[in-house]
C-alpha positions as CSV (number, residue, x, y, z in Angstrom):
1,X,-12.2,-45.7,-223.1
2,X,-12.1,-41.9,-222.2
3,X,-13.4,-42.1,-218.9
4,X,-10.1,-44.4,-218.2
5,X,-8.1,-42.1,-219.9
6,X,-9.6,-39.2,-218.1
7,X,-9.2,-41.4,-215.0
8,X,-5.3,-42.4,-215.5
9,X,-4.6,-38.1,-216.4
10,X,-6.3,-37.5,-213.0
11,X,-4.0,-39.6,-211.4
12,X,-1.4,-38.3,-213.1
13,X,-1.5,-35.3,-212.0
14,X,-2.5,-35.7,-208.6
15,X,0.8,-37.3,-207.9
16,X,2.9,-34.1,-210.0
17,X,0.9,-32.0,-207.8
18,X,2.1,-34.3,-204.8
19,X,5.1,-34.1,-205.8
20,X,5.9,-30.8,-207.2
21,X,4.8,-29.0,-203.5
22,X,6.7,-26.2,-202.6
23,X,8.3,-26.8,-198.9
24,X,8.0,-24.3,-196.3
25,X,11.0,-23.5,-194.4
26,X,11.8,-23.9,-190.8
27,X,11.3,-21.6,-188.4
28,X,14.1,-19.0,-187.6
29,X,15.3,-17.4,-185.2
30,X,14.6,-14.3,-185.7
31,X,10.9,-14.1,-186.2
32,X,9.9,-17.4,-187.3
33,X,7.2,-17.8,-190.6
34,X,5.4,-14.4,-192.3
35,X,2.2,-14.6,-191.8
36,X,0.0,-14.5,-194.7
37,X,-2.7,-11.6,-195.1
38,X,-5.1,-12.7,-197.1
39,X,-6.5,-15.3,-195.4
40,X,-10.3,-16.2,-195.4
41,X,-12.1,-16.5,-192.1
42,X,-15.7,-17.5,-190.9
43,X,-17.2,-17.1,-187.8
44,X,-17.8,-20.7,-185.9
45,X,-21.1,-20.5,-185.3
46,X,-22.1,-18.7,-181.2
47,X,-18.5,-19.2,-180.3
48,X,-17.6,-15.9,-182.0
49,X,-14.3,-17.3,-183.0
50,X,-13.4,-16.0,-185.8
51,X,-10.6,-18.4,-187.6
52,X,-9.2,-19.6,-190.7
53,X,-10.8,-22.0,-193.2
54,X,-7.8,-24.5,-193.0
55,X,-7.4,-25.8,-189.1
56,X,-5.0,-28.5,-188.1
57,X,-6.0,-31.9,-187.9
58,X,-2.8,-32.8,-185.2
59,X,-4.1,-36.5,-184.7
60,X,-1.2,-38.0,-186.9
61,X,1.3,-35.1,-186.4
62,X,4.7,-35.6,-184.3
63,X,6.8,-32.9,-185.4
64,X,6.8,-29.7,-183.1
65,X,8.3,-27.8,-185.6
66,X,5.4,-28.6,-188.3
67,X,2.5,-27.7,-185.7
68,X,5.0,-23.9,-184.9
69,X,5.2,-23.4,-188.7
70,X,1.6,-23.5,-188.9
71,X,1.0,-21.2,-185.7
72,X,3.6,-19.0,-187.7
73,X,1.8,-19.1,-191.1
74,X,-2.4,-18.0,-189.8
75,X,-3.2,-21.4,-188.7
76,X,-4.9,-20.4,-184.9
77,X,-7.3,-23.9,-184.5
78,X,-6.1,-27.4,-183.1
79,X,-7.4,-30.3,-183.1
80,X,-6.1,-33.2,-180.7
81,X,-8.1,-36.4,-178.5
82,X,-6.9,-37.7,-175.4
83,X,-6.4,-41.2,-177.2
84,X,-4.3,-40.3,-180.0
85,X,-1.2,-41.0,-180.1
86,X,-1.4,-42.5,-176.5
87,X,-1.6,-39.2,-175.2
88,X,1.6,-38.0,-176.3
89,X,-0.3,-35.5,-179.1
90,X,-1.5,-34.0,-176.6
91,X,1.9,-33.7,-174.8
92,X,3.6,-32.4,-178.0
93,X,1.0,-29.6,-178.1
94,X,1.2,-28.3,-174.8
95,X,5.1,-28.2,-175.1
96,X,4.5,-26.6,-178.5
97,X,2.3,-23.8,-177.3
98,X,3.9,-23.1,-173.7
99,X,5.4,-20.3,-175.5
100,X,2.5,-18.6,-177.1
101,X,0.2,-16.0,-175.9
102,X,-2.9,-18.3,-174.5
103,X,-5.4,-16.0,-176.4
104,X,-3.5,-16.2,-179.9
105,X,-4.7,-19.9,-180.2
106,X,-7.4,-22.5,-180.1
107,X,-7.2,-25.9,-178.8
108,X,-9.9,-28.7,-179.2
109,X,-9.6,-31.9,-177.5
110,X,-12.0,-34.9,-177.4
111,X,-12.6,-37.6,-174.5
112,X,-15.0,-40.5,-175.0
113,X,-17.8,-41.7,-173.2
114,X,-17.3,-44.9,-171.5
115,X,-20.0,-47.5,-170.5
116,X,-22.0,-47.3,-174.0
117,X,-24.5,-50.7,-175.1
118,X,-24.0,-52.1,-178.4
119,X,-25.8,-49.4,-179.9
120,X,-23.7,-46.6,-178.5
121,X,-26.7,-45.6,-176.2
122,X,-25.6,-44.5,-172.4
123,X,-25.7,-47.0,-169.7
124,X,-25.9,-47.4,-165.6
125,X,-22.2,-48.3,-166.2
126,X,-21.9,-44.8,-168.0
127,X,-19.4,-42.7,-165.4
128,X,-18.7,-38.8,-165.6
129,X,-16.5,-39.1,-163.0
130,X,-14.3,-41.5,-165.3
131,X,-14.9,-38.7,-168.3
132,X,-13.9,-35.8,-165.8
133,X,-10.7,-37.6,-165.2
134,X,-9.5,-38.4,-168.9
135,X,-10.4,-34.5,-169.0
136,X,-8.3,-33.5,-166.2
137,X,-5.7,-36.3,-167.5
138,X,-5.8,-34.2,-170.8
139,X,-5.3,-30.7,-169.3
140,X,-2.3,-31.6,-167.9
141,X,-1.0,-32.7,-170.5
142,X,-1.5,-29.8,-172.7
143,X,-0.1,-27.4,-170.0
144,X,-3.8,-25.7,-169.7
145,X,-6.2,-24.1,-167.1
146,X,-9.0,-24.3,-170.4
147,X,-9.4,-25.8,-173.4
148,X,-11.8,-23.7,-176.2
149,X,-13.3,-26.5,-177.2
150,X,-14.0,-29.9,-175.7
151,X,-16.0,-32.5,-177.8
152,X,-17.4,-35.4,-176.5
153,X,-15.6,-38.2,-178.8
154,X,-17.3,-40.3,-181.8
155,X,-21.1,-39.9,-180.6
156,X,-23.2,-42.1,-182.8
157,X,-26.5,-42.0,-181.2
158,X,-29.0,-39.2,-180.7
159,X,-29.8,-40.4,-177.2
160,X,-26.6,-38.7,-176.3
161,X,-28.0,-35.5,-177.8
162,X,-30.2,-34.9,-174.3
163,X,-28.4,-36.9,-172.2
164,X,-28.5,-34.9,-169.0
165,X,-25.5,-36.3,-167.1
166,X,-23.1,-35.1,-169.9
167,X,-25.0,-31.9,-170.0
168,X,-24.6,-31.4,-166.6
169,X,-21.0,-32.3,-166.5
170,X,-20.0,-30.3,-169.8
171,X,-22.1,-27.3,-167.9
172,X,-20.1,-27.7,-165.1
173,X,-17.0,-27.7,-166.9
174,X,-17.9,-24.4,-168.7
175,X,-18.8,-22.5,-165.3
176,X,-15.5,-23.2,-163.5
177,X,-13.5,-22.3,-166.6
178,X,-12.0,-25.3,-167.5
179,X,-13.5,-25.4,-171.0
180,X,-15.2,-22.2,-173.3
181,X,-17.5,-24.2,-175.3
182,X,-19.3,-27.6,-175.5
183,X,-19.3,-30.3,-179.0
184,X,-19.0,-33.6,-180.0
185,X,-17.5,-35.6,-183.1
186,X,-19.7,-37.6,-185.0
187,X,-18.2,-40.4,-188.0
188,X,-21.3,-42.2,-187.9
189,X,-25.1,-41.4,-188.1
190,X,-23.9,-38.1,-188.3
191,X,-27.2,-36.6,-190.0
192,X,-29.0,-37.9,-187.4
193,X,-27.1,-37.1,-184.4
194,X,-26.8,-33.4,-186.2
195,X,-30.2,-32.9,-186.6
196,X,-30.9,-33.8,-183.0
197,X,-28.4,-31.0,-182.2
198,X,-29.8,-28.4,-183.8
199,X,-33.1,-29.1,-182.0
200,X,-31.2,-27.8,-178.4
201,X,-29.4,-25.5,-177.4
202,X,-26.8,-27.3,-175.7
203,X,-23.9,-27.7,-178.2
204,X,-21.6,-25.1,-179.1
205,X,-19.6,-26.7,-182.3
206,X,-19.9,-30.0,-183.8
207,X,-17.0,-31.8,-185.5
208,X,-18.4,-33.7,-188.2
209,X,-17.1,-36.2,-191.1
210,X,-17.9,-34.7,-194.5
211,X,-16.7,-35.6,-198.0
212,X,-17.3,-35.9,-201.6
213,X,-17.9,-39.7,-201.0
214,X,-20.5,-39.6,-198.5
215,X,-23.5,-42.6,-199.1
216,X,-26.5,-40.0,-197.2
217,X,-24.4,-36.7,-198.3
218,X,-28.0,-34.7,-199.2
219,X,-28.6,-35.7,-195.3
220,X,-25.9,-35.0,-194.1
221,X,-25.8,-31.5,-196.0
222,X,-29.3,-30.3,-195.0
223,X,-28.5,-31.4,-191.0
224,X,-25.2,-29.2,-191.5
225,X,-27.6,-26.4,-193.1
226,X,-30.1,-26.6,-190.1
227,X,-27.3,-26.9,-187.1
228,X,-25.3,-24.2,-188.6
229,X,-28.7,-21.8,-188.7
230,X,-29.2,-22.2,-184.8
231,X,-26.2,-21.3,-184.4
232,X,-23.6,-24.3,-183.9
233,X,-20.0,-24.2,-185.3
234,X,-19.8,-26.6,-188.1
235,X,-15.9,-28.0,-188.1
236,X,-15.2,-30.4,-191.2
237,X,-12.8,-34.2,-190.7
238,X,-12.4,-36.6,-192.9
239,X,-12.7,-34.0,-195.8
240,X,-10.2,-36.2,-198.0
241,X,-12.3,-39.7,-198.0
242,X,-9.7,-41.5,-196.5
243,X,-5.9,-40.1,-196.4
244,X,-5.4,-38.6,-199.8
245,X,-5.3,-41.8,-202.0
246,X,-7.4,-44.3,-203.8
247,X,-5.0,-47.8,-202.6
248,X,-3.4,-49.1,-199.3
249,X,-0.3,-48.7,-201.2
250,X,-0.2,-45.5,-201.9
251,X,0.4,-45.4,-205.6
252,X,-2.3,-43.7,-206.7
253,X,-3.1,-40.1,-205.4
254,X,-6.2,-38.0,-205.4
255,X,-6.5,-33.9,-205.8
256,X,-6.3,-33.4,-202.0
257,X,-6.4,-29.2,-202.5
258,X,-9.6,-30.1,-205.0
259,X,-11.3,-32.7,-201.7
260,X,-10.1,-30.0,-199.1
261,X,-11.8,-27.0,-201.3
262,X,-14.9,-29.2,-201.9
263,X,-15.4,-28.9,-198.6
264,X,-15.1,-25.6,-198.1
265,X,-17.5,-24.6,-200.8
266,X,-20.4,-25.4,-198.2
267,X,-21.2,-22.5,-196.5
268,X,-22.4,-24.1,-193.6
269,X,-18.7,-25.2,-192.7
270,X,-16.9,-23.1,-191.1
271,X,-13.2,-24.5,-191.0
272,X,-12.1,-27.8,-192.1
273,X,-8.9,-29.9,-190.3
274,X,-7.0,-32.1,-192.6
275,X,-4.1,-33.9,-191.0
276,X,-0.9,-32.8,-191.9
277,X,2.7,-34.6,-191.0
278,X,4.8,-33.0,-193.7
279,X,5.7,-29.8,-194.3
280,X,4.4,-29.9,-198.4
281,X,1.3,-31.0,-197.2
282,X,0.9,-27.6,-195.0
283,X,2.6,-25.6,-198.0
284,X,-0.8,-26.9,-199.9
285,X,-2.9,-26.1,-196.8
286,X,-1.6,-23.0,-196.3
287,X,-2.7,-22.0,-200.1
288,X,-5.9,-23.3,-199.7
289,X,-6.4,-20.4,-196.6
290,X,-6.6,-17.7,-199.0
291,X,-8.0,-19.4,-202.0
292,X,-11.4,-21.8,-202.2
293,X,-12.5,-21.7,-205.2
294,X,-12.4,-24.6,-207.0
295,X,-11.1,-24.5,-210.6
296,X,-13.0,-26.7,-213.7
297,X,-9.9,-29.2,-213.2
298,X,-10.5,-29.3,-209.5
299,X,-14.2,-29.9,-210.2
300,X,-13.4,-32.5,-212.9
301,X,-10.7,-34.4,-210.7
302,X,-13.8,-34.4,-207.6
303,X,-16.1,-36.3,-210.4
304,X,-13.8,-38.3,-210.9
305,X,-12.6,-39.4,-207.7
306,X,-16.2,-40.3,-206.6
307,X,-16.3,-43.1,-208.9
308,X,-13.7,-44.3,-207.2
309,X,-13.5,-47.2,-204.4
310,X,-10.9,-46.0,-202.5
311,X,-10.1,-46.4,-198.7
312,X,-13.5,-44.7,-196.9
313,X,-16.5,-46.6,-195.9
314,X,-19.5,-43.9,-197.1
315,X,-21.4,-45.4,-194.2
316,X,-24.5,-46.6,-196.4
317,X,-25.1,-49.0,-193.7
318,X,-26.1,-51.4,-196.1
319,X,-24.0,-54.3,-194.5
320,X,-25.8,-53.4,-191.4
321,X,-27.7,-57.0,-191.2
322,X,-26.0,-58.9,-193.9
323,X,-23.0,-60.1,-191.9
324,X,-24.4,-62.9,-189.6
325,X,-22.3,-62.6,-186.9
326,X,-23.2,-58.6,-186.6
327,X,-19.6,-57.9,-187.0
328,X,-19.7,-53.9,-187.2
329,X,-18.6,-53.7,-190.3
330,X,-18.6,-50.1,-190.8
331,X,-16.6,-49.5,-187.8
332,X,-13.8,-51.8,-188.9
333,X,-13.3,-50.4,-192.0
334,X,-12.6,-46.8,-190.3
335,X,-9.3,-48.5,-188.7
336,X,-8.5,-49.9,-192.3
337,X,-8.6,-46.4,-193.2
338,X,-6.6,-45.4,-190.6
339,X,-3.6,-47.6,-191.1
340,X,-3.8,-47.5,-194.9
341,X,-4.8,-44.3,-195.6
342,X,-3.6,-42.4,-192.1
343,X,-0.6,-44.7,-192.0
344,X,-1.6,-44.6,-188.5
345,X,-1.6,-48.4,-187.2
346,X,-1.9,-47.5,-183.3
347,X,-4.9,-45.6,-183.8
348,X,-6.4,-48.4,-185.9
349,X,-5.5,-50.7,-182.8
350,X,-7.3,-48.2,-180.3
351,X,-10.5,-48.9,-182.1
352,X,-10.2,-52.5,-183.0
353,X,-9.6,-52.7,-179.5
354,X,-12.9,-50.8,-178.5
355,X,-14.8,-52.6,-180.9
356,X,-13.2,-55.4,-179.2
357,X,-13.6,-58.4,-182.4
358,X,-10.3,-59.8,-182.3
359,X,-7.8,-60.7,-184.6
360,X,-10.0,-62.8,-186.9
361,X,-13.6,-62.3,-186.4
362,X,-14.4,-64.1,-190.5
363,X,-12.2,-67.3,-189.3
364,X,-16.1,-69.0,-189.2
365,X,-17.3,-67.9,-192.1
366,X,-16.2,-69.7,-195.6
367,X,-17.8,-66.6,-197.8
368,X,-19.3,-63.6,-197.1
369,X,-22.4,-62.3,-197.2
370,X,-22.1,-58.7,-197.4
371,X,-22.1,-56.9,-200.6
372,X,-20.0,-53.1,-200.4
373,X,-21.8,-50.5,-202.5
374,X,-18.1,-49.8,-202.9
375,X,-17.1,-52.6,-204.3
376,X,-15.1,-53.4,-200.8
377,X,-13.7,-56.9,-200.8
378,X,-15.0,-56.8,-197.0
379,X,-13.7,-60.4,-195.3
380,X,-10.5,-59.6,-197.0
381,X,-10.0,-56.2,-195.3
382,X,-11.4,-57.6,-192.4
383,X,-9.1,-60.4,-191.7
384,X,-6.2,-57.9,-193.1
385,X,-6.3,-55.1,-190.4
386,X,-8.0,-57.6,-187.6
387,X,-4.5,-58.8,-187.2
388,X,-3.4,-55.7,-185.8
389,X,-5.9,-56.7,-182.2
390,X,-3.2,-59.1,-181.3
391,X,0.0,-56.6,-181.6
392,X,1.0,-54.6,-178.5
393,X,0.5,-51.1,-179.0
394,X,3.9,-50.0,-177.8
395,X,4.6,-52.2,-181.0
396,X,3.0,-49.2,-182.5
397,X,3.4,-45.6,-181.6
């Protein structure tokens, strides 16, 4: 009975807090945003960049205005893909930062390997001259000659660690200028892809998924320890578990400031990049820049939340071999989070569409054999957000 009552006043207040944020105001004129002065820094790893703890997650974002209010209020660090938003993310930024001194900011943009098995190993169909051109594809967009940061997108497998042709290339790309450091993102296996990491010296920064609800967190916390210690910049994602609330329909909030600062209280990471699309959800961001520390409430309301279902798939691979007709489960409930708890339906699309199952892949199947150790009701969610596979993506952006 008290833990529901505790339950129902943590939900209770995460939506006053939702609601009660202070907005920040537009940009003028006449200077634009004050910059705030006491906000914390940490070194990301060899780069030497210095930046704030609170980067910007620009993946959902389509409001020039929000990403210059940020500029204007300490935030320095950028994170785009070449697939988001169908490229036109990285468009927005580029237009957004055409005015800014080139050295005042950092962008970070992602492009995938192409040509990967099943098991997200490299291939003979594996081509660097199709990854140099979504590169080149994504400097133009953004207006650059460089990017500080290019991460090869959603790496899975630790074979990709040592692959030598993507060494080479991202070696090549660092000595004619067109990028300042090497990384990769990682949402799945990332422990182990992490750990492989930190055995080279070839990676500059890796962008890793990290939250409260993680299945392998004591991994996944001891590979960010050991990568960190040689000397790679640790950047945080998916630091809210899956948007910022507990249901697709949004009725029920968690502590975002509480997940965000959870975060942050590891050491080992050196800036985190929530997504932001409204200007209250950078007013919280922005207080989060000079203040970690999370309160006994905060602390509570993180307890509390990890109980909870929610919208993100803690990758315990448990449903790994259950489902008989190897649907990646896994994979498909990371585009359920992104529609429901991104509210980002063309991004969901793009992945369906790489995982390539179709709009019904449990048609076959009367009952299902995979048991969540979230309590996921997993054909349903399947068969919900497999409709998306059939629905052009112009449909979407």
């Amino acid at each position: 009975m008290m833990h529901n009552l505790s339950r129902r006043i943590f939900l209770k207040r995460g939506l006053a807090g939702v609601a009660g944020a202070a907005i920040v105001p537009p940009l003028s004129s006449s200077g634009g945003l004050k910059v705030k002065e006491d906000i914390i820094y940490r070194t990301l790893g060899r780069t030497g960049l210095r930046i704030p703890v609170i980067s910007f997650g620009v993946m959902r974002a389509d409001n020039p205005g929000l990403c210059k209010a940020a500029y204007e209020q300490g935030i320095t660090y950028f994170d785009t893909a070449n697939g988001y938003q169908n490229g036109n993310n990285e468009t927005m930024l580029g237009n957004v930062f055409a005015e800014y001194p080139r050295d005042s900011f950092q962008i970070a943009t992602k492009v995938r390997l192409t040509g990967l098995d099943k098991d997200a190993k490299p291939t003979k169909e594996t081509s660097m001259d199709k990854f140099l051109e979504t590169f080149d594809t994504s400097l133009k967009r953004l207006r650059m000659d460089y990017v500080d940061i290019l991460y090869v997108h959603a790496v899975e497998n630790a074979d990709i660690i040592g692959y030598k042709p993507i060494l080479k290339t991202l070696d090549k790309l660092k000595k004619s200028g067109k990028i300042r450091f090497t990384g990769f993102s990682t949402h799945k296996n990332e422990h182990i892809v992490i750990d492989a990491a930190a055995e080279t010296d070839k990676w500059d920064v890796i962008l890793t998924s990290y939250n409260f609800q993680h299945a392998f967190r004591n991994d996944l916390e001891a590979a960010i320890k050991k990568a960190a210690g040689a000397g790679i910049g640790i950047v945080a994602m998916k630091t809210l578990a899956g948007g910022g609330f507990f249901d697709k329909e949004k009725t029920r909030p968690m502590n975002t400031t509480a997940a965000i600062k959870w975060a942050l209280s590891n050491p080992h990471v050196h800036t985190a990049i929530p997504g932001m699309t409204t200007f209250d959800q950078l007013a919280l961001n922005i207080k989060i820049n000079s203040d970690i520390t999370l309160t006994d409430q905060e602390k509570n309301d993180i307890l509390l939340a990890s109980s909870e279902p929610g919208l993100f798939c803690s990758g315990c691979r448990q449903c790994d071999s259950a489902c008989p007709e190897g649907i990646p489960v896994p994979d498909i409930m990371r585009a359920y989070m992104y529609a429901y708890g991104y509210s980002d339906a063309l991004q969901a699309k793009l992945l369906l569409s790489e995982i390539g199952t179709g709009p019904d892949p449990c048609r076959d199947c009367d009952s299902c054999y995979v048991k969540c150790s979230r309590q996921f009701n997993v054909k349903e969610k399947i068969t919900d957000i497999s409709r998306l596979a059939d629905v052009p993506a112009e449909f979407l952006a």
